[in-house]
KOLTORPA-203912 format. One line per 3 residues: their letters; for each residue x, y, z of N, C-alpha, C, O, CB. Coordinates in steps of 0.02 Angstrom, whole numbers, plus 50000, padded with zeros to 5 digits. Last residue first. Glycine has a CB too. Example, Ala and Ser with C-alpha at 12.3 -4.5 7.8 and 13.67 -1.06 7.14 Angstrom:
2
SA> 50642,49888,50354,50684,49947,50357,50645,50002,50394,50670,50057,50402,50704,49970,50286; 50660,49716,50390,50615,49775,50390,50660,49835,50390,50712,49834,50423,50565,49776,50452
This chain:
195
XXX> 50304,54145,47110,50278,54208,47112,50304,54236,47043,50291,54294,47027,50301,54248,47178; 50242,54028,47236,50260,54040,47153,50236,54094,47159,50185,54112,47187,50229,53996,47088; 50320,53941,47372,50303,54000,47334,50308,54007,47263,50360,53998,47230,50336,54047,47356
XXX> 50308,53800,47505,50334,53847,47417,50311,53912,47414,50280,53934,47462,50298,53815,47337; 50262,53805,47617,50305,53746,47601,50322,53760,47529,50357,53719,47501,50266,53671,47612; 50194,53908,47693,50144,53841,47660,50216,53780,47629,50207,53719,47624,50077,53882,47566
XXX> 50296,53955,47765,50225,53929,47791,50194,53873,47751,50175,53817,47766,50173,53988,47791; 50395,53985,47694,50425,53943,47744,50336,53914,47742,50320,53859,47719,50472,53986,47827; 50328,54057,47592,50357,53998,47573,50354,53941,47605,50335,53885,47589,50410,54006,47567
XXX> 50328,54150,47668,50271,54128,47644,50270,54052,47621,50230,54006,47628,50254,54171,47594; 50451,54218,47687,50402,54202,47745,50339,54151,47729,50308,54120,47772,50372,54272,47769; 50492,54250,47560,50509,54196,47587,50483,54160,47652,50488,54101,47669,50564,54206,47591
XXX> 50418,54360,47529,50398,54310,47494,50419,54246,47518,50387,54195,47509,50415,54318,47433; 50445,54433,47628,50390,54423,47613,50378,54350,47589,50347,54302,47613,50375,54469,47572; 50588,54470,47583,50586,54433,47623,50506,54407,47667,50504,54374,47719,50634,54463,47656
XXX> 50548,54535,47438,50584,54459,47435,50577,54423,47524,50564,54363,47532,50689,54473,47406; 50474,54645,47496,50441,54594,47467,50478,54530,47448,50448,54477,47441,50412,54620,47414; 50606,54704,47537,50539,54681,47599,50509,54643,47569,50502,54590,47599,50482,54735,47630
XXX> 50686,54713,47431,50699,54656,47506,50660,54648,47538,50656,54598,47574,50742,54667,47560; 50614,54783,47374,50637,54735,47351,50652,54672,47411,50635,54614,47424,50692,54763,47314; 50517,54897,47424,50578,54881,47423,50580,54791,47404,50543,54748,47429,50608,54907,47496
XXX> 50364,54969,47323,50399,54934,47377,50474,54895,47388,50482,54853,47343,50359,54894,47387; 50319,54999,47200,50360,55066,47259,50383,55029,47304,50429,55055,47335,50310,55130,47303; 50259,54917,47122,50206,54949,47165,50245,54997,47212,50217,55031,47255,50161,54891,47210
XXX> 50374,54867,47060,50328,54909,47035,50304,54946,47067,50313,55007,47059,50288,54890,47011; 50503,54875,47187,50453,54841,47151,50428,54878,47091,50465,54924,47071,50398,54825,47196; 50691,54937,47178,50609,54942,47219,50562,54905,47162,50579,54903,47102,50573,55042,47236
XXX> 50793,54877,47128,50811,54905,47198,50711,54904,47233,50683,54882,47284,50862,55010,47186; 50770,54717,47056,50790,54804,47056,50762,54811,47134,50731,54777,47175,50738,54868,46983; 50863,54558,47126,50805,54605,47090,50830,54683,47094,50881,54707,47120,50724,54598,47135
XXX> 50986,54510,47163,50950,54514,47089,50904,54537,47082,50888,54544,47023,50935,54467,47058; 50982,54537,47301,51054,54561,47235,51018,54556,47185,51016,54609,47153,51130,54508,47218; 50853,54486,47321,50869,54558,47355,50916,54579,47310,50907,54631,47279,50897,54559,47434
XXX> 50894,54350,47360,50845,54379,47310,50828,54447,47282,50797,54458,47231,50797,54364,47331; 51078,54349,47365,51015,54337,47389,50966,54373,47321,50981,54402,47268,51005,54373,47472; 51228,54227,47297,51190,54303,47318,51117,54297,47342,51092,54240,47341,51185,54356,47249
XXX> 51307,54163,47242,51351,54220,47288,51304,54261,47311,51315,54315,47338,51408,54267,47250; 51243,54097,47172,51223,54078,47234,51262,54100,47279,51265,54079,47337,51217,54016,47241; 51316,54136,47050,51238,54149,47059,51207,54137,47139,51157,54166,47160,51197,54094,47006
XXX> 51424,54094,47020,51417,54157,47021,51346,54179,47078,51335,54220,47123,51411,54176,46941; 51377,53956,46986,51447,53966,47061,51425,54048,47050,51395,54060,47102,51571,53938,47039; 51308,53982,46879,51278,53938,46932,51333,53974,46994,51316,54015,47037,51285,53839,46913
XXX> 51365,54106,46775,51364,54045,46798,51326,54032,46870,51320,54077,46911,51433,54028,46798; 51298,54238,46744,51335,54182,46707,51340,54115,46701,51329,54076,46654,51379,54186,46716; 51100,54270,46747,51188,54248,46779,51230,54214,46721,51213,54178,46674,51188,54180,46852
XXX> 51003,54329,46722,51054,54348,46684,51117,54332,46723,51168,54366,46731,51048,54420,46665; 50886,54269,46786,50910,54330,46816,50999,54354,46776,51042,54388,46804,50912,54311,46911; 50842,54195,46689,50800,54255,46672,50839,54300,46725,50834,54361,46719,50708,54245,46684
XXX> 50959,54090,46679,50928,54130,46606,50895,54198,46624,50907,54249,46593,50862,54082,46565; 50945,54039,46788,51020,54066,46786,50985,54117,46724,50988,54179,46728,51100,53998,46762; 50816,53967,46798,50836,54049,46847,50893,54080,46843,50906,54131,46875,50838,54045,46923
XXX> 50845,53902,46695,50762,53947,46678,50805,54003,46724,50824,54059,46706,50657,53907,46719; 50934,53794,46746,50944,53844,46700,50894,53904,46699,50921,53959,46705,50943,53814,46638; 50904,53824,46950,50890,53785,46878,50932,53839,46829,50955,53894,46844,50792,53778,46854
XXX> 51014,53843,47091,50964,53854,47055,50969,53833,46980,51023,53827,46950,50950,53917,47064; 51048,53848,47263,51035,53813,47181,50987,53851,47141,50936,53882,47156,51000,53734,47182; 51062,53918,47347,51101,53867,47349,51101,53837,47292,51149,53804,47270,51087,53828,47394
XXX> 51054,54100,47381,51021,54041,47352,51081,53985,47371,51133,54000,47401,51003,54049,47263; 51027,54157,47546,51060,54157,47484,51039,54102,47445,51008,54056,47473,51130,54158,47491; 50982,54166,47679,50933,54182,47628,50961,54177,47552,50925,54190,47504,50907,54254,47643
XXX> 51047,54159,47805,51071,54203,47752,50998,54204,47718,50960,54248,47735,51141,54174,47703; 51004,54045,47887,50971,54098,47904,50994,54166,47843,50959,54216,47840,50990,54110,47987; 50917,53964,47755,50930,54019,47792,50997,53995,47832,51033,53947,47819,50865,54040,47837
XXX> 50913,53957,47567,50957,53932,47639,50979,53963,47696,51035,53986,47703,51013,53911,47627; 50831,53921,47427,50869,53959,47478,50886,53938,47551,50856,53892,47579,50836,54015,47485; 50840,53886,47265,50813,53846,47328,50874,53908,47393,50934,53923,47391,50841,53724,47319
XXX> 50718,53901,47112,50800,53917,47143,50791,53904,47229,50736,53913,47254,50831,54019,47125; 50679,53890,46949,50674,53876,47013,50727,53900,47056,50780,53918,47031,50667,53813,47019; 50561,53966,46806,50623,53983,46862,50629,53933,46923,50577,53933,46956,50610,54061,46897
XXX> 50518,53814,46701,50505,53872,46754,50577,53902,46797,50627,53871,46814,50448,53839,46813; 50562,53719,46644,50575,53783,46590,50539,53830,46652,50538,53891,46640,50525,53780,46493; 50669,53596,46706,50613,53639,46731,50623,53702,46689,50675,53735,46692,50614,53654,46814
XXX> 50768,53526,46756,50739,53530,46675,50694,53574,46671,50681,53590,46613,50705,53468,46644; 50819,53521,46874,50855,53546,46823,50813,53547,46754,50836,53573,46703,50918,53505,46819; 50712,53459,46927,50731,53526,46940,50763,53572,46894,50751,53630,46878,50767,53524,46986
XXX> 50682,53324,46881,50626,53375,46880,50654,53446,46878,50632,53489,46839,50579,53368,46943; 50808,53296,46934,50819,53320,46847,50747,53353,46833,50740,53397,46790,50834,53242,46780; 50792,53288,47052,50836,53344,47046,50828,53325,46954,50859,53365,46919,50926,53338,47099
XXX> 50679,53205,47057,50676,53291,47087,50738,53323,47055,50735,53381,47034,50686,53301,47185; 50755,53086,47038,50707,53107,46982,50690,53181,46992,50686,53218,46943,50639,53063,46983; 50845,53079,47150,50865,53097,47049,50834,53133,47032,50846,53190,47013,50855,53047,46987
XXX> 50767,53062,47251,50786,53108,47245,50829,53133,47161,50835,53187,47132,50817,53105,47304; 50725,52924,47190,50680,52983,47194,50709,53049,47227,50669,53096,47227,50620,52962,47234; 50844,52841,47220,50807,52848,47154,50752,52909,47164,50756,52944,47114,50767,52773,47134
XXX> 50865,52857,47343,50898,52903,47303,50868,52890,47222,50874,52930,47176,50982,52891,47312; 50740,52795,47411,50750,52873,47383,50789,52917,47372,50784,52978,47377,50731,52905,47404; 50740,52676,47342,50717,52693,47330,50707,52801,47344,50683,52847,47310,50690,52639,47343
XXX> 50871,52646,47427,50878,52641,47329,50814,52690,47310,50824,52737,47271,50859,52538,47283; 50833,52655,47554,50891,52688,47551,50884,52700,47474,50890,52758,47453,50957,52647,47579; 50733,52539,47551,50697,52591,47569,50754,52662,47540,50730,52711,47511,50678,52583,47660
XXX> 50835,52437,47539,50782,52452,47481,50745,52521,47486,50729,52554,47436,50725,52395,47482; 50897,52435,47661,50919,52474,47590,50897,52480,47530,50919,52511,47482,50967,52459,47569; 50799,52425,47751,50832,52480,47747,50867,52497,47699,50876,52555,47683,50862,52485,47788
XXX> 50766,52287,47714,50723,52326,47714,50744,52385,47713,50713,52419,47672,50688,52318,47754; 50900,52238,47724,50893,52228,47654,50827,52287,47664,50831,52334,47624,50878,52135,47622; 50870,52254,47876,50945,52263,47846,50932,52301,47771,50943,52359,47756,50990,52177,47837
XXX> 50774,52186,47927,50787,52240,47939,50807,52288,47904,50783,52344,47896,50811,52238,47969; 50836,52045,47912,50793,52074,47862,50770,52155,47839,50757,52181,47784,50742,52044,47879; 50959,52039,47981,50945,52046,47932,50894,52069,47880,50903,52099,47827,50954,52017,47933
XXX> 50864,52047,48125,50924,52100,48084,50914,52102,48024,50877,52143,47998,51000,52083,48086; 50784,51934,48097,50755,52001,48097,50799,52060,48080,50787,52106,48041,50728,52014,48160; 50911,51852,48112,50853,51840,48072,50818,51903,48036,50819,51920,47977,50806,51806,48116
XXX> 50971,51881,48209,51022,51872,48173,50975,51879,48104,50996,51906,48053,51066,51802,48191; 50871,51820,48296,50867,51918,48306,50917,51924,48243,50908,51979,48215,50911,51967,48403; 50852,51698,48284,50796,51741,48270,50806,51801,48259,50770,51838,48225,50754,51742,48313
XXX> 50980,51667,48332,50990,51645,48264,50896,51697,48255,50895,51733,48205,51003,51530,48248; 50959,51696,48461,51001,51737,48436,51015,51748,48356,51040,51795,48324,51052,51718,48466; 50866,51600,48490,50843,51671,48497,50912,51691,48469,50887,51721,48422,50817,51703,48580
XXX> 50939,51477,48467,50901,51504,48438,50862,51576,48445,50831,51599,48397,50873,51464,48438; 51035,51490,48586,51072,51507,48530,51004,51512,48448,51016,51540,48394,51143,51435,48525; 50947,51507,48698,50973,51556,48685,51020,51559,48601,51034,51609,48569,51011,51564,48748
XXX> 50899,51369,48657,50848,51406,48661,50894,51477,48667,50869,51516,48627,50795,51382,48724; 51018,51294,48703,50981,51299,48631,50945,51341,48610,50949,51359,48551,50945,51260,48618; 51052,51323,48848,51080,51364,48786,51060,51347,48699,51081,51377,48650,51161,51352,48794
XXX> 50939,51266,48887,50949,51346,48891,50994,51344,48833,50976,51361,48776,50984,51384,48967; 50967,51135,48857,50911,51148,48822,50920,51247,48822,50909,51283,48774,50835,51105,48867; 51076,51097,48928,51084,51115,48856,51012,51149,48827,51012,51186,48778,51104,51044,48814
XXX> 51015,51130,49059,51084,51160,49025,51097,51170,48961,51120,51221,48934,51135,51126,49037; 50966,51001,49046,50923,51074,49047,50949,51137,49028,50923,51183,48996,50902,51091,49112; 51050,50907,49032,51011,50913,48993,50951,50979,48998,50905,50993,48960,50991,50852,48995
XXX> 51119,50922,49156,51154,50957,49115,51097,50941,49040,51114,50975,48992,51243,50926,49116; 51003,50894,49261,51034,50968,49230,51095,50965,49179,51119,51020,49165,51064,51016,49294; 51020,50782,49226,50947,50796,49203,50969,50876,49198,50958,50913,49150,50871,50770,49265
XXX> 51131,50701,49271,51096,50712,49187,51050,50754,49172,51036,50768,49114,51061,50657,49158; 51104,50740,49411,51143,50753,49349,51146,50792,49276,51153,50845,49245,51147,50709,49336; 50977,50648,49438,50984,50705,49430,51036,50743,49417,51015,50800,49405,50966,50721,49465
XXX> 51059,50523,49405,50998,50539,49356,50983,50599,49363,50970,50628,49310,50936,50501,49363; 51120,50529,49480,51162,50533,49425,51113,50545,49380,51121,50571,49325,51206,50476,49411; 51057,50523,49595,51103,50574,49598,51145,50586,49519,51184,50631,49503,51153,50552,49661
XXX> 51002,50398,49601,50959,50467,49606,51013,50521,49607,50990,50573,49631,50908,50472,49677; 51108,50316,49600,51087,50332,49538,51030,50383,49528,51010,50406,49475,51071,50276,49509; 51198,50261,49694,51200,50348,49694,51165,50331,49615,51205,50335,49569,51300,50406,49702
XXX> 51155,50132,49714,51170,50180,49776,51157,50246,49764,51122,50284,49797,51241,50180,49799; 51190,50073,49590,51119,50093,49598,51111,50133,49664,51060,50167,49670,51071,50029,49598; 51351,50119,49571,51308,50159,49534,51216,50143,49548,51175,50184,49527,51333,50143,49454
XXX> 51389,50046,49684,51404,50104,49683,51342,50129,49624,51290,50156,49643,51486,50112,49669; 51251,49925,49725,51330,49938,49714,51322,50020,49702,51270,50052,49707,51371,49889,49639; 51143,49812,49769,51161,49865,49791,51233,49877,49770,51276,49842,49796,51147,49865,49856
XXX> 51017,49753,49642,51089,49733,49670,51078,49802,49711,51030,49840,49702,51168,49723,49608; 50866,49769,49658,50902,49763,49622,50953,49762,49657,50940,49770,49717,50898,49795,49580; 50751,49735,49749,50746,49705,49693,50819,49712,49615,50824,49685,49560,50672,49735,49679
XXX> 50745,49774,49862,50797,49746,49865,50769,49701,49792,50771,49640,49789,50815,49710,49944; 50697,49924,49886,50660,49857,49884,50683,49789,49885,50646,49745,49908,50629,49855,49835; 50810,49998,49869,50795,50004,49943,50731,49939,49932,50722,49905,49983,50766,50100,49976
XXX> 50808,49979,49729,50851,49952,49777,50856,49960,49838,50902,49933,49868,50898,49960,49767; 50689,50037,49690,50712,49948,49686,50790,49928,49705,50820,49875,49696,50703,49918,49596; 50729,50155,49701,50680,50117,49757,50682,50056,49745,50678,50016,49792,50606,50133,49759
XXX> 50831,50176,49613,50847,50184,49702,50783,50181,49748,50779,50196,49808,50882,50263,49721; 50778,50179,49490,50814,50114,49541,50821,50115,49592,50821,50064,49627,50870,50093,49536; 50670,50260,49496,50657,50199,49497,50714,50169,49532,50710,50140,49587,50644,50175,49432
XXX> 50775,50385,49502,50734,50376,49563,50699,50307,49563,50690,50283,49619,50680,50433,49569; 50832,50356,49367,50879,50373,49427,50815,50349,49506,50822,50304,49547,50908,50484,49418; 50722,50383,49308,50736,50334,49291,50813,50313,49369,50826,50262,49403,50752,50348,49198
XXX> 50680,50520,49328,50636,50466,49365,50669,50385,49336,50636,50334,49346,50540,50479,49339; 50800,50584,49277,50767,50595,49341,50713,50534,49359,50717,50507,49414,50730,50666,49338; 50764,50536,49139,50840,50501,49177,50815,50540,49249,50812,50493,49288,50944,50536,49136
XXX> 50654,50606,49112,50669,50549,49119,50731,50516,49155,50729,50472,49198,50665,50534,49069; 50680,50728,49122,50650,50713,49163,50645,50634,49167,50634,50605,49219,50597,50748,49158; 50776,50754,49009,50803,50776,49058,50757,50738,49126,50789,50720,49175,50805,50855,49049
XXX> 50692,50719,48900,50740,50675,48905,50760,50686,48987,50761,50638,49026,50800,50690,48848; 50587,50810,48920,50563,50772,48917,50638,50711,48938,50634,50669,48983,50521,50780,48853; 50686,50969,48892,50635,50933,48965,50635,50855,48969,50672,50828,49011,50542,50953,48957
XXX> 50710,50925,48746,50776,50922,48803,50742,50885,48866,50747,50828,48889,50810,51011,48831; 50601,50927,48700,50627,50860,48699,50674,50871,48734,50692,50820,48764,50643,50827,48638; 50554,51044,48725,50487,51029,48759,50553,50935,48753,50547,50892,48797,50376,51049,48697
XXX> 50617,51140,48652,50630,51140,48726,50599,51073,48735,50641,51039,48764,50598,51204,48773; 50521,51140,48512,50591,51093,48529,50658,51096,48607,50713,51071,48614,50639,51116,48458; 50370,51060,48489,50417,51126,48559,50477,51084,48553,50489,51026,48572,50381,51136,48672
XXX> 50296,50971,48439,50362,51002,48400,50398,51069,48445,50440,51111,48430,50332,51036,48315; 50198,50943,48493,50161,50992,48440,50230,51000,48404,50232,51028,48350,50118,51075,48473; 50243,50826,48558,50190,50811,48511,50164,50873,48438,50137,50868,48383,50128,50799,48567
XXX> 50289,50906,48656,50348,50848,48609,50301,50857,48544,50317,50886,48492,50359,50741,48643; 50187,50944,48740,50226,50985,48699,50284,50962,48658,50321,51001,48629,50248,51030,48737; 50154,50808,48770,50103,50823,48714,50137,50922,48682,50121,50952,48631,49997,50821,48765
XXX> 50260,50770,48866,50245,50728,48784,50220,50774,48731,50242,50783,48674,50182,50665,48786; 50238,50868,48959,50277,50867,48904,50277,50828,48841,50289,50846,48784,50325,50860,48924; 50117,50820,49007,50136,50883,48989,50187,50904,48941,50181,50946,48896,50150,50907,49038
XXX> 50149,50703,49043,50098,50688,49017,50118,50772,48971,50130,50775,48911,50023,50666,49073; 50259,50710,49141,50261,50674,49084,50203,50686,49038,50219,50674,48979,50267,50607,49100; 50177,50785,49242,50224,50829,49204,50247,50785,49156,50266,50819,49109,50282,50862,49244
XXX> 50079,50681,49273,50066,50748,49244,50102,50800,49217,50081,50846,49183,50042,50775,49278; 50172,50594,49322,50150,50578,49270,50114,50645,49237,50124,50659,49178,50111,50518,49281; 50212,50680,49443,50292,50635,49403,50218,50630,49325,50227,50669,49278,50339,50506,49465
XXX> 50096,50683,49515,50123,50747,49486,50189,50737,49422,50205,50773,49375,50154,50792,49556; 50076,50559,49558,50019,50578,49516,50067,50659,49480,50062,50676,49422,49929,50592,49577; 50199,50527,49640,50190,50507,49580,50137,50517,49525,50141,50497,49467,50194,50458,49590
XXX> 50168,50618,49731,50224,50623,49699,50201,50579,49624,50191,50603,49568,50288,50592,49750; 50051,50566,49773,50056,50642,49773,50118,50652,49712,50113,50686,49661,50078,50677,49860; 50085,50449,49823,50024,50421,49760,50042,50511,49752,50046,50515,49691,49912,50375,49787
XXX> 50186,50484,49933,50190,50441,49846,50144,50434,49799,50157,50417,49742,50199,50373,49845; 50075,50544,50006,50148,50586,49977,50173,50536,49921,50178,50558,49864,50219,50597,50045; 50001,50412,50051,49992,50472,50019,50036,50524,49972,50027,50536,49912,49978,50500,50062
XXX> 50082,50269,50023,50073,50332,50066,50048,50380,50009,50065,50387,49950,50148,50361,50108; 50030,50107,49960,50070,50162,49953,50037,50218,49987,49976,50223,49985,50084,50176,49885; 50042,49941,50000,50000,50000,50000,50044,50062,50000,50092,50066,50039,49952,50000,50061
């Protein structure tokens, strides 16, 4: 007749077998380290009751085989951590990568679209020209804006603000610089100006 605390022990020994099989079963590949690891634990603890039963010899290894079976059982848990860490590492090695190729597709795609702006720019039979505070001087500008403000060259041209190339006062009497720095206020706000 068996004690309580054994039918306790041993109803819990089969519920954690039972537990793991069926995470064996879905393919948890922790779930076969556990499973091996818990076995040589209860395989260690069988003999050393069949040998306090006197059903098996008494010598050095069934003496200490609850001790070798628990052993085994950590260094089979041992391995299972570091599987499980060298697969999380092979996951993040994973996601890097992909990360990776995602960032330089994203990288192709807008220097390919910064091209296409800058030959939009350069081809442009409209004036364009791009300024740069806090000066206000240009930094670029298209043929159309080298043509109609009569620059020589491009390097000439971005020696200067909106203010150097226009006449001194508007039509309407107003200074040149107040309505160029008008115009650039406006710009900033909505994000261009055509004028």
């Amino acid at each position: 007749f068996l004690k309580p605390s054994a039918l306790l022990i041993l109803a819990t020994a089969l519920l954690i077998a039972v537990a793991a099989s069926l995470c064996v079963l879905k393919k948890q590949r922790s779930a076969y380290f556990f499973l091996l690891a818990f076995f040589m634990l209860v395989v260690g603890a069988i003999v050393t009751v069949m040998v306090n039963s006197g059903v098996l010899p008494s010598n050095t290894f069934t003496k200490n085989s609850l001790q070798i079976g628990s052993a085994f059982e950590m260094l089979l848990l041992a391995l299972a951590l570091a599987d499980r860490f060298n697969m999380l590492r092979r996951e993040k090695e994973s996601l890097q990568l992909a990360r990776t190729i995602e960032l330089e597709q994203l990288n192709q795609k807008l220097l390919e679209s910064e091209e296409m702006s800058r030959q939009l720019f350069e081809s442009s039979r409209d004036a364009l020209v791009i300024l740069m505070p806090p000066s206000w001087q240009f930094t670029r500008a298209n043929q159309a804006a080298l043509e109609l403000f009569g620059a020589a060259s491009a390097a000439e041209f971005i020696k200067c603000g909106p203010w150097d190339v226009s006449p001194k006062y508007q039509p309407d009497g107003r200074p040149s610089s107040e309505v160029a720095r008008e115009a650039i206020a406006k710009a900033m706000h909505e994000g261009s100006h055509f004028f």
